[in-house]
C-alpha positions, 0 to 999 in steps of 0.5 A, spaced: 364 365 260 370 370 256 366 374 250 371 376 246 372 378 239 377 379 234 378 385 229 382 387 224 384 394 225 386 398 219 390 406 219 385 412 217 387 418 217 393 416 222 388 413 226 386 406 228 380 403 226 378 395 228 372 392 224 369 385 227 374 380 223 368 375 221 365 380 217 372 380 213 371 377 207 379 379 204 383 383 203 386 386 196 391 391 194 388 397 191 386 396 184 381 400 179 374 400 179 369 401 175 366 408 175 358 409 176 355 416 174 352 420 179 355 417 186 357 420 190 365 422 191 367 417 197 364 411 192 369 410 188 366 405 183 365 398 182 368 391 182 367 384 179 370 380 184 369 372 182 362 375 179 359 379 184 360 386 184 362 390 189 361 397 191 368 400 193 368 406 198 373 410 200 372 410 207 376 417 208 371 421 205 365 416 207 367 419 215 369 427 211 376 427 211 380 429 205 381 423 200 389 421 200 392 419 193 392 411 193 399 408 192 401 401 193 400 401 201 393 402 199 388 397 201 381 395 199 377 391 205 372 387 202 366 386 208 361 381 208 355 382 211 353 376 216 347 372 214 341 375 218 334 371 217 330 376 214 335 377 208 337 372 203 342 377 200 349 378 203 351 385 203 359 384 201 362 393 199 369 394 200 373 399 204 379 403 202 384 404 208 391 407 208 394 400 211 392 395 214 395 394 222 393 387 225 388 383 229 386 384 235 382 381 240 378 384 245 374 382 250 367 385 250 367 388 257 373 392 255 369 396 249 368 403 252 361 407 249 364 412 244 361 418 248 357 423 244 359 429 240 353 432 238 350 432 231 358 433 227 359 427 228 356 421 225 356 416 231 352 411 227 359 407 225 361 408 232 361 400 236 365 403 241 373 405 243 378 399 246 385 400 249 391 397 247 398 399 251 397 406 250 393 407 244 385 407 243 383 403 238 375 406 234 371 399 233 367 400 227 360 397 227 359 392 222 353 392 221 351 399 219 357 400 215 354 394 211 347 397 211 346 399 205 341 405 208 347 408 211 352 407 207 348 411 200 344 416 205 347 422 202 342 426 204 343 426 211 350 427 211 349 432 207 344 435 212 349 435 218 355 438 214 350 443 214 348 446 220 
């Protein structure tokens, strides 16, 4: 039996990032936000979508990259969390990207591992890298990307960005 998965790839920074098109829940054109006190830079602020609100995370500065001013190519993916048993909350943040690419299907036996790279960069996110024609496409893990542990651990990332 084929296991294969879609993913809806997105452009980082020049480079083409795919997260499991189940967890997306839509996808908007950059709008404002609310902004929160005391956050950190990569998250943006708030939303109220439908009257849920929704933490927006710039996902440039989430990985340390330099933030790109927003222009209409900007984009907010909003991400919801699948259901697990042991929570009745669903997690749902959206992500900033600079575009989004397109739908992608791979089959699970052709994800790589991503390899290791030391302690400089944050693997948690990494699910693994796929090929299409030439291009190497970096899959997102959904699930840590929704864990609200990781995605407000500032701690950490301070820590690691200075070793």
């Amino acid at each position: 039996m084929e296991q294969e998965q879609e993913y809806l790839t997105f452009m980082l920074n020049g480079e083409e990032y795919g997260v499991d098109i189940l967890c997306v829940q839509e996808i908007r054109v950059w709008s404002s936000v609310t902004e929160l006190p005391n956050k950190p830079d990569y998250i943006k602020g708030v939303i109220n979508l439908r009257g849920i609100i929704v933490p927006i995370i710039d996902l440039r500065q989430r990985f340390g990259q330099q933030p790109l001013a927003y222009n209409e190519q900007t984009v907010t993916i909003i991400l919801r969390k699948k259901n697990n048993q042991k929570s009745d909350k669903t997690m749902v943040v959206g992500i900033v990207v600079d575009a989004v690419s397109e739908v992608y299907k791979f089959d699970k036996k052709s994800i790589r591992t991503p390899p290791t790279f030391g302690n400089k960069i944050d693997r948690c996110f990494l699910q693994g890298l796929a090929s299409i024609d030439d291009k190497l496409i970096i899959l997102l893990d959904s699930n840590s990307l929704l864990d609200q542990d990781e995605l407000y651990d500032v701690e950490s990332r301070v820590k690691s960005s200075q070793q």
